[in-house]
Structure formats: structure tokens, C-alpha cells
C-alpha positions in Angstrom: 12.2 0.8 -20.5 15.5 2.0 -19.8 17.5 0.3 -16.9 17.2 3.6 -14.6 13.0 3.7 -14.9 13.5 0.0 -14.7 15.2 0.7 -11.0 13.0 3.5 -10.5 10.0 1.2 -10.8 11.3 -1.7 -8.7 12.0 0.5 -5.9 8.8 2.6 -6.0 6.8 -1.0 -6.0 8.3 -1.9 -3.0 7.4 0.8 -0.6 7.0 -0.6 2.7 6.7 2.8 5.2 5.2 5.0 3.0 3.2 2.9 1.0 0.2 4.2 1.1 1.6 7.1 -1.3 0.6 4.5 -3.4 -3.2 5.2 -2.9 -2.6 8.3 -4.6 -3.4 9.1 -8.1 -0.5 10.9 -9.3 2.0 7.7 -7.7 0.1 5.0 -9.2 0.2 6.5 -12.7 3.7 7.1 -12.1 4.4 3.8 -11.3 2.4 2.4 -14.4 4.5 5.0 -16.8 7.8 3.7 -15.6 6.7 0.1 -15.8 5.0 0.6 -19.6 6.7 -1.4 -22.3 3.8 -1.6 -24.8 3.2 0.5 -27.5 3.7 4.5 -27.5 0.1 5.4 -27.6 -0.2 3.7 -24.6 2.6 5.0 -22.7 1.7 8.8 -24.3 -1.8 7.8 -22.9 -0.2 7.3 -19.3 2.3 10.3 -19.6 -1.3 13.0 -20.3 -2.9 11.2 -17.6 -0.1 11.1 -15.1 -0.4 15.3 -15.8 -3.6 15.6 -15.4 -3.4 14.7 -12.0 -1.0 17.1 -10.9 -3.8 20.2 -11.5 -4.0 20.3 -8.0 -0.5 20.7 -7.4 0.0 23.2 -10.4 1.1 20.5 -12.4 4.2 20.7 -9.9 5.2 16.5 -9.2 7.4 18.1 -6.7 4.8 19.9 -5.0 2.5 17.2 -5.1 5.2 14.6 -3.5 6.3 16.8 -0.8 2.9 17.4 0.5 1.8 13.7 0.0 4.5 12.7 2.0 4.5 15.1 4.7 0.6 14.1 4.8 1.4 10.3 5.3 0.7 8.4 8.6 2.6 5.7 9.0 4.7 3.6 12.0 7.9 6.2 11.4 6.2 9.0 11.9 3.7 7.7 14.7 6.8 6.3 16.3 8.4 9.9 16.4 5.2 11.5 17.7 5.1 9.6 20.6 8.6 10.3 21.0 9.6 6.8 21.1 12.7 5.4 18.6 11.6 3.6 15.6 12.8 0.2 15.0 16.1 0.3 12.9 14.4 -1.6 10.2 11.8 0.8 9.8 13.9 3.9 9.9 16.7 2.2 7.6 13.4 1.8 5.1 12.0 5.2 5.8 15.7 6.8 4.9 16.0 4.7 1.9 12.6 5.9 0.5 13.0 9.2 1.2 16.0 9.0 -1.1 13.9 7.5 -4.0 11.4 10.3 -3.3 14.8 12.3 -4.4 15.3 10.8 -7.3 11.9 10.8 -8.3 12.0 14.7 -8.2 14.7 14.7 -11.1 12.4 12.9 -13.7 10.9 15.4 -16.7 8.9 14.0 -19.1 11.7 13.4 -22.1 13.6 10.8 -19.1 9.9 9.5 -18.4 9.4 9.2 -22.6 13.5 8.2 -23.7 11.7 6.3 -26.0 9.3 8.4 -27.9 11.6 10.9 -29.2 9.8 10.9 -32.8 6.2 10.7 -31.1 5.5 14.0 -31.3 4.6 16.6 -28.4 5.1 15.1 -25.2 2.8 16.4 -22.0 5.1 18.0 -19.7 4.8 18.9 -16.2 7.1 21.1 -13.1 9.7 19.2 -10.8 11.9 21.0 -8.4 15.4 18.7 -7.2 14.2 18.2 -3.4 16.1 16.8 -0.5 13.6 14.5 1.5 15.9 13.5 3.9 16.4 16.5 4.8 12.9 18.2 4.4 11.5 15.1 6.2 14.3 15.4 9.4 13.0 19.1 9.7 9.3 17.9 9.7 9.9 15.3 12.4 12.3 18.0 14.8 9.0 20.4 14.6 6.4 17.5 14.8 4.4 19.4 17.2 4.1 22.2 14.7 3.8 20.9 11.5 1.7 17.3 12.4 1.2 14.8 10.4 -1.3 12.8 8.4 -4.4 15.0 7.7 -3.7 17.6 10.3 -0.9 18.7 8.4 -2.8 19.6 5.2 -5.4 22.6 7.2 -5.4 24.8 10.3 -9.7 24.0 10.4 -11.4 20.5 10.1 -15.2 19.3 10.0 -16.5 15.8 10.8 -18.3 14.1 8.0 -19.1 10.1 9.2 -15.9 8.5 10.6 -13.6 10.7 8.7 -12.2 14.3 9.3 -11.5 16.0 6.9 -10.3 20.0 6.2 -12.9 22.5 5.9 -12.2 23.8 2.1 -12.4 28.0 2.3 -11.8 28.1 5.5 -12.7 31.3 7.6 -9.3 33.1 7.5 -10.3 36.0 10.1 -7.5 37.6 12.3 -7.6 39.3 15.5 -6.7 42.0 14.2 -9.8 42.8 12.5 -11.8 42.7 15.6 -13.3 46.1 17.5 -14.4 45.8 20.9 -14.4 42.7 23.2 -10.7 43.0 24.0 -11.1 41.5 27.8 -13.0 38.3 26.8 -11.2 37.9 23.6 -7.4 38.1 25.6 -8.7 35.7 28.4 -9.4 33.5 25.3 -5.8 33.6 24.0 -4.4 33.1 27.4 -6.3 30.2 28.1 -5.1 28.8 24.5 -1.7 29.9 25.3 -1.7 27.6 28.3 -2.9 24.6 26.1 0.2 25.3 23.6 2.4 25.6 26.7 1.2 22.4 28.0 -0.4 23.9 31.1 -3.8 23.3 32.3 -6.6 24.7 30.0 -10.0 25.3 30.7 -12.8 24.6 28.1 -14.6 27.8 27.0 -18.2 28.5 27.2 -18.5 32.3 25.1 -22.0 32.9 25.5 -24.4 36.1 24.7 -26.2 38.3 22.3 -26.3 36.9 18.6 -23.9 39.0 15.8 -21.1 39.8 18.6 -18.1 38.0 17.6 -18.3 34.8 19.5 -17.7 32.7 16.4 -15.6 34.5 14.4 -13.2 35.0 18.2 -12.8 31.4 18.2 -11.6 31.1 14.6 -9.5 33.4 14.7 -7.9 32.0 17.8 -7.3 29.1 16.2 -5.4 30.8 13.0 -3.5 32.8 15.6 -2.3 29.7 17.3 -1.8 27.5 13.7 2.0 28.0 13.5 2.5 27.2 16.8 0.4 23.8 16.1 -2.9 24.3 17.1 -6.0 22.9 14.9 -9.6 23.2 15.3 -12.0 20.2 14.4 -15.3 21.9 14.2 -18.5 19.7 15.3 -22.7 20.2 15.1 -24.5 19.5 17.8 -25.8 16.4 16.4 -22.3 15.0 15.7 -21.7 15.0 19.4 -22.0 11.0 19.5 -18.6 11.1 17.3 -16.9 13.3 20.2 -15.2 10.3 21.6 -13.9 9.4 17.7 -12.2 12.5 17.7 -11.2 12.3 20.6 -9.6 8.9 19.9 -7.8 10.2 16.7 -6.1 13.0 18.0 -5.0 11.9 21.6 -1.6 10.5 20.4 -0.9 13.3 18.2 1.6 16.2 19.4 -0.7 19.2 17.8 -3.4 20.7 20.4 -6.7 20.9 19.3 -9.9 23.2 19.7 -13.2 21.0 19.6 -15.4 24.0 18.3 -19.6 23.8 18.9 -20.8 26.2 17.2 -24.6 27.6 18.2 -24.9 25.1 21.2 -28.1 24.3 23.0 -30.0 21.2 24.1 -33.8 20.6 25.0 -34.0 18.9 28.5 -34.4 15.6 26.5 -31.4 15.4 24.4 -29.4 12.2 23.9 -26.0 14.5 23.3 -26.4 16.6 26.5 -24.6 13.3 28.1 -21.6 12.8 25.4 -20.8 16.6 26.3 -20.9 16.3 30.0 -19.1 13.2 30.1 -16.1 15.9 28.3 -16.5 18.4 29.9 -16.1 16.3 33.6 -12.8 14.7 32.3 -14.2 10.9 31.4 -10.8 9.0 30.2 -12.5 7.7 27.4 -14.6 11.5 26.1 -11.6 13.9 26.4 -8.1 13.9 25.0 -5.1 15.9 27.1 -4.1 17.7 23.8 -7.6 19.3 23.4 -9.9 21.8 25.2 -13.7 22.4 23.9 -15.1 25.9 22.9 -18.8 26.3 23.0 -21.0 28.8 21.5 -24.0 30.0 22.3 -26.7 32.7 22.7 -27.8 31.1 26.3 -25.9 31.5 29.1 -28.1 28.5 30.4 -27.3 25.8 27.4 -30.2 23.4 27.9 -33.7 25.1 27.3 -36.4 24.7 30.1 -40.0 26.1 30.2 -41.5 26.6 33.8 -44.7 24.1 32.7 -41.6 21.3 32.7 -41.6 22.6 36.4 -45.0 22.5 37.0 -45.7 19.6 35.6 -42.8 16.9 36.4 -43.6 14.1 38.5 -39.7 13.5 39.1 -39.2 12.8 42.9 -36.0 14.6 43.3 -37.0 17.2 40.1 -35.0 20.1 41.6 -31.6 17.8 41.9 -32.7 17.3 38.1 -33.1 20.8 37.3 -29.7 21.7 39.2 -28.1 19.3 36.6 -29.8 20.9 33.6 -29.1 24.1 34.6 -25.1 23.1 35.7 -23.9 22.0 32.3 -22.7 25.9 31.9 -21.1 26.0 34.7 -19.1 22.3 34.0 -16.9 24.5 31.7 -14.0 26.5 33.4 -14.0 29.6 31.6 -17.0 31.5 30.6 -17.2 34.5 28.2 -20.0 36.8 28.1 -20.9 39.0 24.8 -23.5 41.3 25.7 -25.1 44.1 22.7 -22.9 46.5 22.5 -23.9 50.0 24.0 -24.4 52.8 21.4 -21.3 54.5 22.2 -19.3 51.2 21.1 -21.5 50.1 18.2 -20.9 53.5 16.6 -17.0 53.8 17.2 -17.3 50.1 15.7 -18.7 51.5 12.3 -16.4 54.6 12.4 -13.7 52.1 12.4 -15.1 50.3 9.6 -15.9 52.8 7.8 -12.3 53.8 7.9 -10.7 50.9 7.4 -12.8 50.4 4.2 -12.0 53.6 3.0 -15.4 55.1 3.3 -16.0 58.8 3.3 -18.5 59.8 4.5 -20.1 62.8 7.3 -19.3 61.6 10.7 -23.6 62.7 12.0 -24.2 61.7 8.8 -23.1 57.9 9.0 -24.0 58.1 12.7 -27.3 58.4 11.8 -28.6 55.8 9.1 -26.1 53.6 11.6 -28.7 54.4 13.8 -31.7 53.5 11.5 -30.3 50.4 10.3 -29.8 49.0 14.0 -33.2 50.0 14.7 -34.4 48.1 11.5 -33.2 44.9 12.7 -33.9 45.4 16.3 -30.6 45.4 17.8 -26.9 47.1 18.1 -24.1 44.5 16.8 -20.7 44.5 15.7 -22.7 42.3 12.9 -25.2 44.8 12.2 -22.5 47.2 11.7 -20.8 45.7 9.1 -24.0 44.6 7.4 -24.4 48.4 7.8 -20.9 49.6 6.4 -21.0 46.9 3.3 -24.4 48.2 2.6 -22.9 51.8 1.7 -19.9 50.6 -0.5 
């Protein structure tokens, strides 16, 4: 061990802020490879291993380490978010490991092997000199862009347990791709705009006729918004009960957030129908100031009833209770409806389609098995269109 990995490994043990870069794979090996004095096999052994897990990265330690670190949630950072001053022990820490993190993007693999110079080939791996003091000081200036912690990895998230975690493939669908809708889809973008201004926003109900966009319009609202530090966090209906988790993880942080319910609807009966009202009506401990919540769903009415439940309920103040029921729509301040597009506008979607997939193709022609293959499946829909289109390519 030569005294500078010596150094190197000292200082890396003693991480304080950002220690739970630790926790991660390609640190820990690290830190074993600078502290190995035993035989070569061994520290050859440690050196493949330590590259192997930077596929992810494209065997990039630079890459890896600047992600790792802008990913880390710890007091500095927390501190800054809340726009509070951390305490000058922790900040003289967090600038003294940021310039070990500088260091450690000089290392190749003949500095992190001085002493196998007659073992043979050596696994070697990319490093790029980076300034973490000054990547880091950028990061914290645009906070409310760029996040923190897991929110800085994704633009679109998914609740599995207690953990949130980034959807892998996300849907990476734009606005401009969309034909039709323009009215409900702008209100949309003005009532996110207002969340990423900080003005009041209204939670969004877009309800109507399945295959018109309503999904795919919130998505790409959110990517539309990402750079100016909006995430979604997509939950099921069943995963309603965690609502109040998430809502608990993201108040303090300076991003704003989409709670997205996709295909929402409740019996009369359902144990969630609560959790969502309790949002929706502003409850301290359901709904965070940094978030709004966008519904779908193909009822304009969200909870099902059947007129026997009418008919048959001995509830002594039953229309009170259906009044409720029926309410929950109306709890959210902007609703959106997508109706079946008229004939006109379903075939001026697939022209456009058609076009911008380079299809040629008679105009009556394509108007015409358009027509058949709505027909088949019983309805006009910008879905059915480019089920339609992708069938012909």
C-alpha cells in the first residue's frame, strides 16, 4: 500500500455526511482495494470485482460517483432544502469530502495496482477529473430542479411496500405527439404551471371514454414539467392506504409532485374511498403543499352504485349517503372530460398518423378500413387509430 491509497483509505473510512455512499457496491470494494495488503491474487481479485460493478455506469467510476452523490440524502442536503444553514461542522465535513470525492476521480487502475506491475493484465476501468465542489454547489443553487435523494435519479416513480422507487422504461411520451384534446390538455398544463410557480393548484379529475389520451396527457405533463422539477409518483388504487407515506416523504422536499391514479374507481364499500377524500379535502396529515393528485378514470361518477343499493338500503339518512358517494368527483377542483372523438376528428387523427409515420397510402382509401377497424372494436379513439395506423406498417 502506498502512503497516498493509504490516505485515500483513511479518509474514505471516515465519511461522516455522505456515508451512506458506503452502502454502495462500487465504494465498498473501493475501499477494500485501497486497504488490501495481502497477496496479489487477492487484490487482482478485488480490482475485477471493483469493475464489475461499474456495468451500470459504463464502467465509468466517475459516472458512477457523481450520480451516487448527487443521489445521497443526508443532513447537508436536507438542511439546504429547507433552506436553513447547515451547522459549520457539517458543512466543513461535507466540503472536505467532496474534495476526496476529487481525488478519488484521479485513480486508474495502475495507481490502484502500483504494486502488481509484473502481474499481468490489470482490469481497467473510465475516470473523468471532476470538481465536486463545484458540481455539488450547482446542485444545491438548483435544489428545486435537480432534488435529491431518489427523486433525483427519475422524472416517474411507483410505490412498491414502504419504498419508492423509479419506474425503469418509463413512458417517455411528449405533448407534442398528441392530436386533438388541445383545450383539456392546456387547462392541464396551466394548472401544473401554477404548482411549479407556487400558486394554488387544483387536483385533476380527467375522466371519459377509454383509448382517449387521459393517461398518456398526464405523463406527458409530467415529462414536460421534469426540468423545471416536477416528478410523478404513480399509485394503484389499492396502494391508496400508503398515500399519507408519500405524502410524508415528499413534503419537505423542494420538487412538486403529481400523485398519478391511474383507472380510478371504488364500489360504495371501499376501505380507500376515505384515504382519497381525506386528500382531496386538504387533511394536514393526507396531502403535502408540494403535490396535487391526478385521477383517471372512465366514470365521471368514481364510486359505482346500482339503483337495487337504492332500493334496498335501510340507511336513515341514505340520500345524504348517496350525495357523499356521488360528491367524491366533484371534491377535485378541476375536471377534464374526454368524450369519443366524432368521425371528423378520429379520421384527421389517422391522417396525421399516417403522415407522421410516413405512410402512403389513398386518402378514401385509408378513410375507409379506418372506418372498418373502428367499427370492429366498437368505438372511434385516438387508441383505435393508432392500433389502426401500426396495423398497416
Amino acid at each position: 500500500m502506498t502512503q497516498e491509497t493509504h490516505q485515500l483509505a483513511c479518509q474514505l473510512a471516515s465519511l461522516s455526511v455522505f456515508r451512506g455512499l458506503l452502502e454502495k457496491k462500487p465504494m465498498a470494494l473501493l475501499l477494500q482495494l485501497l486497504k488490501c495488503q495481502t497477496d496479489p491474487c487477492e487484490k487482482l481479485s478485488l480490482m475485477g470485482a471493483f469493475v464489475y460493478s461499474l456495468a451500470e455506469s459504463g464502467c465509468c467510476f466517475s459516472d458512477f460517483l457523481t450520480r451516487a452523490v448527487c443521489e445521497d440524502e443526508n443532513l447537508y442536503v436536507k438542511s439546504i432544502a429547507r433552506g436553513q444553514t447547515p451547522p459549520p461542522s457539517v458543512e466543513a465535513n461535507a466540503q472536505a469530502e467532496l474534495r476526496l470525492f476529487s481525488r478519488l476521480t484521479e485513480l486508474n487502475a495502475q495507481t490502484l495496482c502500483a504494486s502488481l506491475d509484473d502481474a499481468g493484465y490489470i482490469p481497467q476501468f473510465e475516470n473523468h477529473v471532476t470538481d465536486f465542489v463545484s458540481v455539488y454547489a450547482q446542485r444545491m443553487a438548483n435544489i428545486a430542479r435537480y432534488g435529491y435523494g431518489v427523486f433525483a435519479t427519475a422524472g416517474m416513480f411507483r410505490v412498491e411496500g414502504q419504498s419508492i422507487l423509479p419506474v425503469e422504461a418509463a413512458d417517455d411520451i411528449t405533448l407534442s405527439q398528441f392530436i386533438g384534446y388541445e383545450s383539456q390538455r392546456q387547462r392541464l398544463l396551466d394548472n401544473t404551471q401554477a404548482l411549479v410557480d407556487g400558486r394554488p393548484a387544483a387536483n385533476a379529475l380527467l375522466c371519459g371514454d377509454a383509448g382517449t389520451g387521459k393517461s398518456s396527457t398526464v405523463k406527458a405533463c409530467a415529462n414536460h414539467f421534469f426540468d423545471q422539477g416536477v416528478r410523478l409518483i404513480e399509485l394503484r388504487k389499492d396502494q391508496l392506504f400508503s398515500l399519507s407515506y408519500v405524502m410524508g416523504r415528499i413534503a419537505d422536499n423542494p420538487l412538486k409532485f403529481i400523485i398519478f391514479i391511474d383507472d380510478l374507481s371504488f364500489n360504495k364499500n371501499d376501505d380507500c374511498f376515505s384515504m382519497l377524500k381525506a386528500a382531496l379535502e386538504g387533511s394536514a396529515s393526507a396531502k403535502a403543499s408540494n403535490a396535487v393528485i391526478y385521477a383517471t378514470s372512465n366514470r365521471r361518477h368514481i364510486v359505482k352504485e346500482n339503483f337495487s343499493d337504492r332500493a334496498t338500503s335501510d340507511d336513515v339518512h341514505h340520500s345524504d349517503t348517496v350525495q357523499e358517494l356521488l360528491s367524491l368527483s366533484d371534491r377535485f377542483g378541476l375536471t377534464l372530460y374526454y368524450e369519443r372523438p366524432v368521425k371528423r376528428l378520429y379520421l384527421d387523427i389517422v391522417h396525421q398518423l399516417a403522415q407522421r409515420h410516413g405512410l402512403q397510402m389513398d386518402e378514401n382509401a385509408l378513410d375507409l378500413q379506418a372506418e372498418a377497424f373502428a367499427l370492429a372494436r366498437g368505438s372511434r379513439s385516438p387508441r383505435a387509430a393508432e392500433q389502426f395506423i401500426k396495423s398497416l406498417l
